[in-house]
GUMAR-211776 format. One line per 8 residues: their letters; for each residue y, x, z of C-alpha. Coordinates in pm, 1 decimal. Each point is the difference from the previous one (the first is absolute). Example, Ala and Ser with C-alpha at 12.3 -4.5 7.8 and 13.67 -1.06 7.14 Angstrom:
# GUMAR-211776
AS> -450.0,1230.0,780.0 ~ 344.0,137.0,-66.0
# end
This chain:
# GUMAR-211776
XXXXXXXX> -2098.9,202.2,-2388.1 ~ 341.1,142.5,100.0 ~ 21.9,-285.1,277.2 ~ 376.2,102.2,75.7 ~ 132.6,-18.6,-407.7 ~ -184.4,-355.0,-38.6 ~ 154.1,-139.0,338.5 ~ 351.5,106.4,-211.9
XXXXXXXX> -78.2,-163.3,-258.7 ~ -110.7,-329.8,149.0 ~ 268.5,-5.8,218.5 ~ 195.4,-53.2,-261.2 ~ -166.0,-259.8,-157.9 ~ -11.9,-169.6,331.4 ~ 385.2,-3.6,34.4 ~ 23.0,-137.6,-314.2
XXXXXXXX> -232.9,-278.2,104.9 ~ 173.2,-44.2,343.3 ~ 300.4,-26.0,-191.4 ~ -107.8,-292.8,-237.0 ~ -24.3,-192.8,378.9 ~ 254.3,134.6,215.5 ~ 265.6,79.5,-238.0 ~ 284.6,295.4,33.4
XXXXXXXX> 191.5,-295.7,-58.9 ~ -95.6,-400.0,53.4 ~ 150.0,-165.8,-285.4 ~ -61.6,-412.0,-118.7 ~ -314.7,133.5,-156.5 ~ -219.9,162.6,222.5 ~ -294.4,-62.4,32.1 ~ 83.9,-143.9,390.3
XXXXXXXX> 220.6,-261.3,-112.5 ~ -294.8,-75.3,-267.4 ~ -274.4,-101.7,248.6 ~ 230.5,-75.7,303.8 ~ 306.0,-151.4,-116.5 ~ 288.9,-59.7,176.6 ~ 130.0,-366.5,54.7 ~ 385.1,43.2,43.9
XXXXXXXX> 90.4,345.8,-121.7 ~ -118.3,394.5,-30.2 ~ 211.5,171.6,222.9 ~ -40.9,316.3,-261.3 ~ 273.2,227.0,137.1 ~ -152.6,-71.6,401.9 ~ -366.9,74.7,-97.1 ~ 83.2,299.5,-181.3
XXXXXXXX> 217.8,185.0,298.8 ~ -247.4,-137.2,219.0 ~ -373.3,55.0,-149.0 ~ 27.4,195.7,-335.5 ~ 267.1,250.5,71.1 ~ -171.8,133.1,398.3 ~ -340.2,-39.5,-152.5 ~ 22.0,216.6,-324.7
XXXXXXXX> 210.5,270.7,180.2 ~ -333.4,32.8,229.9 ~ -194.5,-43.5,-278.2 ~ 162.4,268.3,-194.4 ~ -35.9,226.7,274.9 ~ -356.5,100.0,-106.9 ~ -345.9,-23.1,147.2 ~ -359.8,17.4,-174.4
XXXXXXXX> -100.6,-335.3,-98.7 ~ -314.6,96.7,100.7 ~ -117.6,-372.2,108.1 ~ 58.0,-163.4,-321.8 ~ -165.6,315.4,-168.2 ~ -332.5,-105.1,177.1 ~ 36.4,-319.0,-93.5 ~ -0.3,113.0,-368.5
XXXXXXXX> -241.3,227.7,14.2 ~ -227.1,-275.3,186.4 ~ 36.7,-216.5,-275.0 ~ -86.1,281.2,-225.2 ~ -328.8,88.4,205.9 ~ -112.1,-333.9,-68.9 ~ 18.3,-7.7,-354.5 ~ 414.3,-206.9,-80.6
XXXXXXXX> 269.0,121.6,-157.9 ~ 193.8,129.9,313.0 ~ 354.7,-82.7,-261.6 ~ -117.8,-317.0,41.4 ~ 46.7,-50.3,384.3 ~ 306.3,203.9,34.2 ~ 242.4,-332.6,128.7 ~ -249.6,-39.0,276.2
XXXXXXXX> -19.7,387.7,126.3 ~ 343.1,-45.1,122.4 ~ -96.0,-209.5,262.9 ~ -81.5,268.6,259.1 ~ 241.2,254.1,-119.9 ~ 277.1,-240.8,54.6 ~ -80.4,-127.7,303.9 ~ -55.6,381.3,144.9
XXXXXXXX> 374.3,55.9,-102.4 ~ 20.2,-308.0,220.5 ~ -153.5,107.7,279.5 ~ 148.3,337.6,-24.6 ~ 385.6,-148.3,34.3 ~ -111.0,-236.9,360.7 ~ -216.4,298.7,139.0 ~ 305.2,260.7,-26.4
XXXXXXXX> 194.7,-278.3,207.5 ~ -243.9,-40.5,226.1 ~ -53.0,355.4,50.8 ~ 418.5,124.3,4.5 ~ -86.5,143.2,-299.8 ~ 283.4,266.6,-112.1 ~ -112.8,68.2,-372.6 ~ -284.7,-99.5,-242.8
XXXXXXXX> -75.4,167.2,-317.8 ~ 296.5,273.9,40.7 ~ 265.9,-244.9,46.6 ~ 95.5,-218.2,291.1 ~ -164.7,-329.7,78.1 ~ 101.2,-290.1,-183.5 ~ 77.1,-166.7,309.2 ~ 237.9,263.7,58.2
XXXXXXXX> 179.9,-78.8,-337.0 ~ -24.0,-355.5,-17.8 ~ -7.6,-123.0,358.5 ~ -283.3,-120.2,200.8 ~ 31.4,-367.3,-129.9 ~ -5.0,140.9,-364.8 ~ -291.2,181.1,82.6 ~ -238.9,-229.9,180.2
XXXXXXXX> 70.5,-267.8,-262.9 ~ -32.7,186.1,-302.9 ~ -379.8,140.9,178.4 ~ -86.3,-304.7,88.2 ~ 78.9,-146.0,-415.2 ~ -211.4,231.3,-135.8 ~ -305.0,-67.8,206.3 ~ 2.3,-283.1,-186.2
XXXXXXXX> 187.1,58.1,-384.0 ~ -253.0,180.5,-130.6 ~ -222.4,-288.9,6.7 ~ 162.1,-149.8,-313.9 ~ -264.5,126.1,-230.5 ~ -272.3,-194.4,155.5 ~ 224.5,-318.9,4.7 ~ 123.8,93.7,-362.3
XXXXXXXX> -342.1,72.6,-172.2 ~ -197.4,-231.3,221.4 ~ -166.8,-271.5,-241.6 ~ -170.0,379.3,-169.7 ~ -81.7,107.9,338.8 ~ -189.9,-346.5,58.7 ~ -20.8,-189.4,362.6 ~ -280.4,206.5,137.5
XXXXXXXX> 86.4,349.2,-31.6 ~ 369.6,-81.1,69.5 ~ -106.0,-163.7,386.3 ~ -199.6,272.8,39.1 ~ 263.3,215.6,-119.7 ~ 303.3,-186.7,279.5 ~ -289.7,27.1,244.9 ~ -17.0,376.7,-38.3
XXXXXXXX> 374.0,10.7,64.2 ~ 49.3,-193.0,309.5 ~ -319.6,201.5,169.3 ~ 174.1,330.7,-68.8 ~ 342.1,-142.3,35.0 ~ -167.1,-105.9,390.1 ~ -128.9,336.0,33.6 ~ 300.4,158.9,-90.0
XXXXXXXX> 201.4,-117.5,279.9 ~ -287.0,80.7,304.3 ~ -43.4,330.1,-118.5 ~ 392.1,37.3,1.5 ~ 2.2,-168.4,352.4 ~ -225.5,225.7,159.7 ~ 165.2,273.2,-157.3 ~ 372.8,-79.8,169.6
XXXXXXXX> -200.5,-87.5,283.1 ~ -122.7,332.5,86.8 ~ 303.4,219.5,-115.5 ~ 203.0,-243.7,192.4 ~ -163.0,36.5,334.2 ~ -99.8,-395.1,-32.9 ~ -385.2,99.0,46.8 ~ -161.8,268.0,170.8
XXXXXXXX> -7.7,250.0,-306.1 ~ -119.0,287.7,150.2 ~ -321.5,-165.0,102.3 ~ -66.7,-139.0,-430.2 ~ -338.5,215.2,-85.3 ~ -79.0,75.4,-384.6 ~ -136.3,-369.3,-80.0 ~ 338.2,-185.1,133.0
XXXXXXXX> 183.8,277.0,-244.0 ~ -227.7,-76.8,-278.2 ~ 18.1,-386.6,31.9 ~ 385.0,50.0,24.1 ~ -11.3,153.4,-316.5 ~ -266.8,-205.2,-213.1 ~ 259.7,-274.8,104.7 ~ 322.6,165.0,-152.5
XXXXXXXX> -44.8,254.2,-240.1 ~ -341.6,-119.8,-98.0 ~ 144.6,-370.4,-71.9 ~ 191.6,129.1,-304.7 ~ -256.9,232.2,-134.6 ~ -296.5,-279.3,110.1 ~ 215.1,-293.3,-169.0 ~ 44.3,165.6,-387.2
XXXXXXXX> -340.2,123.7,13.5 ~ -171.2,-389.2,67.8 ~ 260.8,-153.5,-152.9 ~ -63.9,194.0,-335.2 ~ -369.3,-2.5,40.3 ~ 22.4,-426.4,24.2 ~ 229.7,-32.1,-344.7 ~ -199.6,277.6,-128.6
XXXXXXXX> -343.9,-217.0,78.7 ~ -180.3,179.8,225.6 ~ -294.7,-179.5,248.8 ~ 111.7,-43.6,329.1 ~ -228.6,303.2,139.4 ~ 181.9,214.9,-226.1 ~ 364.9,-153.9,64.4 ~ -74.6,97.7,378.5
XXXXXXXX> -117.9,358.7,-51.9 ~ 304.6,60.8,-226.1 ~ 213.2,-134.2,311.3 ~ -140.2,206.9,229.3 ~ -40.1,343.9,-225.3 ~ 418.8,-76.4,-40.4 ~ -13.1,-47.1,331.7 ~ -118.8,336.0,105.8
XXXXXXXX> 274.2,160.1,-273.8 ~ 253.6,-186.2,186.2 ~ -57.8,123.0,332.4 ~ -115.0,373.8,-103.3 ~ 376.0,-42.3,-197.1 ~ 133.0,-77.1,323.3 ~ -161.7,313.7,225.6 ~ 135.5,197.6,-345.2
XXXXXXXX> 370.2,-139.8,68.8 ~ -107.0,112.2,394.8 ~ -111.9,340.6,-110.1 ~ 303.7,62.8,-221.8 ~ 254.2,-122.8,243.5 ~ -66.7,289.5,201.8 ~ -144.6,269.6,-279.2 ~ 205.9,-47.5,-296.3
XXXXXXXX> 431.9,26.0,-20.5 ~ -45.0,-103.7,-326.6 ~ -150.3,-335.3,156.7 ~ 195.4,-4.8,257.6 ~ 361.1,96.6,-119.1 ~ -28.0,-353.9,-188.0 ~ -63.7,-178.0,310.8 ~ 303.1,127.0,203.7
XXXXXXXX> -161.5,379.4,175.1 ~ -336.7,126.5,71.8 ~ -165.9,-209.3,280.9 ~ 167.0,-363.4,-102.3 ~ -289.5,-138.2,202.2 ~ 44.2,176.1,275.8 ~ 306.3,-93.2,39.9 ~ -138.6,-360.0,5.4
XXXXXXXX> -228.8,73.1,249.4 ~ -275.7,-161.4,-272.8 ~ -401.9,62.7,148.3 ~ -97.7,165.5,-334.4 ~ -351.9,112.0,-59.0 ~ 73.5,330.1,125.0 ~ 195.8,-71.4,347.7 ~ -324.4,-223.9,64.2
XXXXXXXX> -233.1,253.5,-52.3 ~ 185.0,295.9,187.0 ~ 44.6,-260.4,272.5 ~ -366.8,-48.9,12.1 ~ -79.5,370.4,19.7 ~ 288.8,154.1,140.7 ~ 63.3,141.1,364.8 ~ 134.9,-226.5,298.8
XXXXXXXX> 353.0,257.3,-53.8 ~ 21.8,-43.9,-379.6 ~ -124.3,-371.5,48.2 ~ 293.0,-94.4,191.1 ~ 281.4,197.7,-248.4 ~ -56.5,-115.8,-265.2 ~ -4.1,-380.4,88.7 ~ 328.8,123.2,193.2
XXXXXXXX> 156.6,152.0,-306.1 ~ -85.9,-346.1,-215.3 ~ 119.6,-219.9,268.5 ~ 339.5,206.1,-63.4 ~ 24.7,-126.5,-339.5 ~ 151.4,368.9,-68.5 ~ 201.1,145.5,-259.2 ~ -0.9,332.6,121.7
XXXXXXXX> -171.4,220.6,-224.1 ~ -155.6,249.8,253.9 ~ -127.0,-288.0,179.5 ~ -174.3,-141.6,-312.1 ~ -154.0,330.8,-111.4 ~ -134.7,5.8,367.1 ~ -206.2,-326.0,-43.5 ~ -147.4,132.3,-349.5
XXXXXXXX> -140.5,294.7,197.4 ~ -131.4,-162.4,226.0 ~ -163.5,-247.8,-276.5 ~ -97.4,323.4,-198.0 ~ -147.0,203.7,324.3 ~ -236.1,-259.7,59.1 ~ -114.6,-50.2,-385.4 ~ 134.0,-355.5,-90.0
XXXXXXXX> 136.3,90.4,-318.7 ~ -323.7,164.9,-139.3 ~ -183.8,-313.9,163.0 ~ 227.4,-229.4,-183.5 ~ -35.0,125.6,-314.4 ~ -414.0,-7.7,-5.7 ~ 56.7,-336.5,90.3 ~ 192.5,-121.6,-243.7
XXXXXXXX> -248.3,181.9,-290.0 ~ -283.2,-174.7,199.0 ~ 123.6,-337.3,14.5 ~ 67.6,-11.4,-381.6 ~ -332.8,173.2,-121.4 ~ -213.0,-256.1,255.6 ~ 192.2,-332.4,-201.9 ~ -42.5,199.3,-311.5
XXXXXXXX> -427.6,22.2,62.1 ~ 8.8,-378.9,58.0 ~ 192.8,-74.1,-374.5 ~ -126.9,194.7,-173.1 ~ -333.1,-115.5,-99.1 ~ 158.8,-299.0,-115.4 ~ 245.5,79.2,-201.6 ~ -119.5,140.0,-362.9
XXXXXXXX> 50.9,349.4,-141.6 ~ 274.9,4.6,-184.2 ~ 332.4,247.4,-60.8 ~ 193.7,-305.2,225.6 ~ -255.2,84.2,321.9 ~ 66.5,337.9,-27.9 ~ 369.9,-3.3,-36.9 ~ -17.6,-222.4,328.5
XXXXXXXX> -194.8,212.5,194.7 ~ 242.3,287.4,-77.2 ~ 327.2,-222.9,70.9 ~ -181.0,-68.7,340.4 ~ -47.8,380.1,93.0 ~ 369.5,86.6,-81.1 ~ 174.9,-255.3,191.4 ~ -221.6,207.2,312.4
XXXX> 81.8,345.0,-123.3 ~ 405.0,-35.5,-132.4 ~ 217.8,170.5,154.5 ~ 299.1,-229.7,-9.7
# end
């Protein structure tokens, strides 16, 4: 499978279905107003230069789609018609887009995507409102198509979501926490790092995977092992995004420069492991040059040699491969052969090998 021309051509398919839920424009008829109407009035012109207009320029911005694409393909793996669920894989790709607009506030974000935070176009109150709405808009399919859903698989289903929603937020705490000097961050060891990010990048990942194995019937053994296989994709995505912060311009001119994270002063993978292995002398400089919170190129390029003298980008990298063939060992003796399987098995090797 050419995993990079099918995640273009669901993507599409998956604006399309965001769009049928959080219109371009709200208008008496969507499908909002249907299942939550208003009492007085719509407020069309307010909601639109508020929600649609900040989210959809984000939107349009790009990005791979890749989380509703596993929830297809899980369906698929287990025998539906991945057309079928398409209204529900929105669910995590929307709410990503979410958490993508709060996190560049949090983190002084300058750009996102090539172009500059929506915060910085709309205004902070803008922002957090409209990230905030679509943690929860893209819920309307489940209240829309809920009497075919059925009772059970839908609690199941709202269950899934607060968990991950839960999870979502400590992994982004402990995240600010340690760029932000809040909590001894030079002293987190590999298993802190790991938690951190089976909290929030595995939530998103973790959430379409269970809650496309529930609607698609699986037993609860095998809704759990899909969680935690998209689990492991999440967080070897994340050391990926670590790796090409620092490796790639192509990666990195979208985020603002080469070493965006430095910049942050963010405990990656990498900084954890050179800190673990490195020299009193290189130790202490390269905490220093994070605690700066540095623009300066030369500065930057510093703390990647140190981080590449010691291995950690080599180490990060086997990692990442290792934590996704490990969850792949434990699913796949219970999933059956079939064209689907393979297609996810290849998905789940790109998103550790791209290269932006």
């Amino acid at each position: 499978m050419n995993v990079e021309e099918f995640l273009k051509e669901n993507a599409a398919k998956i604006d399309k279905a965001i769009e049928r839920y959080i219109p371009r424009k709200f208008d008496e008829n969507a499908v909002l107003f249907r299942v939550i109407p208003p009492r007085y009035a719509y407020n069309l012109e307010a909601l639109n230069k508020a929600i649609a207009e900040p989210f959809w320029e984000f939107l349009d911005r790009g990005g791979k789609r890749w989380r509703p694409a596993l929830f297809l393909l899980i369906c698929e793996a287990l025998g539906k018609n991945p057309q079928e669920y398409l209204d529900f894989a929105i669910i995590p790709e929307v709410i990503h887009n979410g958490t993508i607009i709060i996190d560049d506030i949090e983190d002084s974000s300058e750009y996102r995507r090539g172009k500059p935070c929506t915060y910085k176009i709309y205004g902070l109150d803008i922002a957090i409102n409209v990230g905030n709405a679509i943690y929860y808009l893209p819920l309307l399919p489940l209240i829309e198509k809920k009497d075919q859903i059925g009772s059970e698989k839908l609690s199941k289903v709202y269950e899934i979501y607060v968990q991950e929603m839960i999870k979502l937020s400590l992994g982004q705490a402990m995240d600010i926490a340690w760029h932000k000097g809040l909590a001894d961050a030079d002293r987190v060891d590999e298993k802190a790092y790991m938690q951190m990010c089976a909290y929030k990048t595995g939530t998103l990942a973790r959430m379409a995977a269970k809650m496309a194995a529930v609607l698609a019937d699986a037993d609860e053994e095998l809704v759990e092992k899909l969680g935690r296989f998209a689990e492991s994709i999440g967080v070897a995505f994340q050391i990926q995004d670590d790796l090409l912060d620092i490796v790639s311009s192509d990666f990195a001119e979208k985020k603002g420069g080469r070493g965006q994270d430095i910049t942050e002063g963010k405990r990656s993978l990498m900084v954890i492991y050179t800190l673990s292995k490195a020299s009193p002398e290189d130790r202490k400089r390269l905490i220093e040059i994070l605690d700066m919170h540095t623009r300066d190129e030369k500065l930057k390029e510093e703390a990647i040699g140190i981080m590449t003298r010691y291995g950690a980008i080599e180490y990060a990298k086997n990692l990442a491969k290792k934590l996704v063939e490990e969850s792949w060992s434990e699913i796949d003796p219970l999933l059956p052969s079939s064209e689907a399987k393979e297609k996810l098995r290849a998905f789940a090797a790109y998103l550790i090998q791209r290269k932006i």
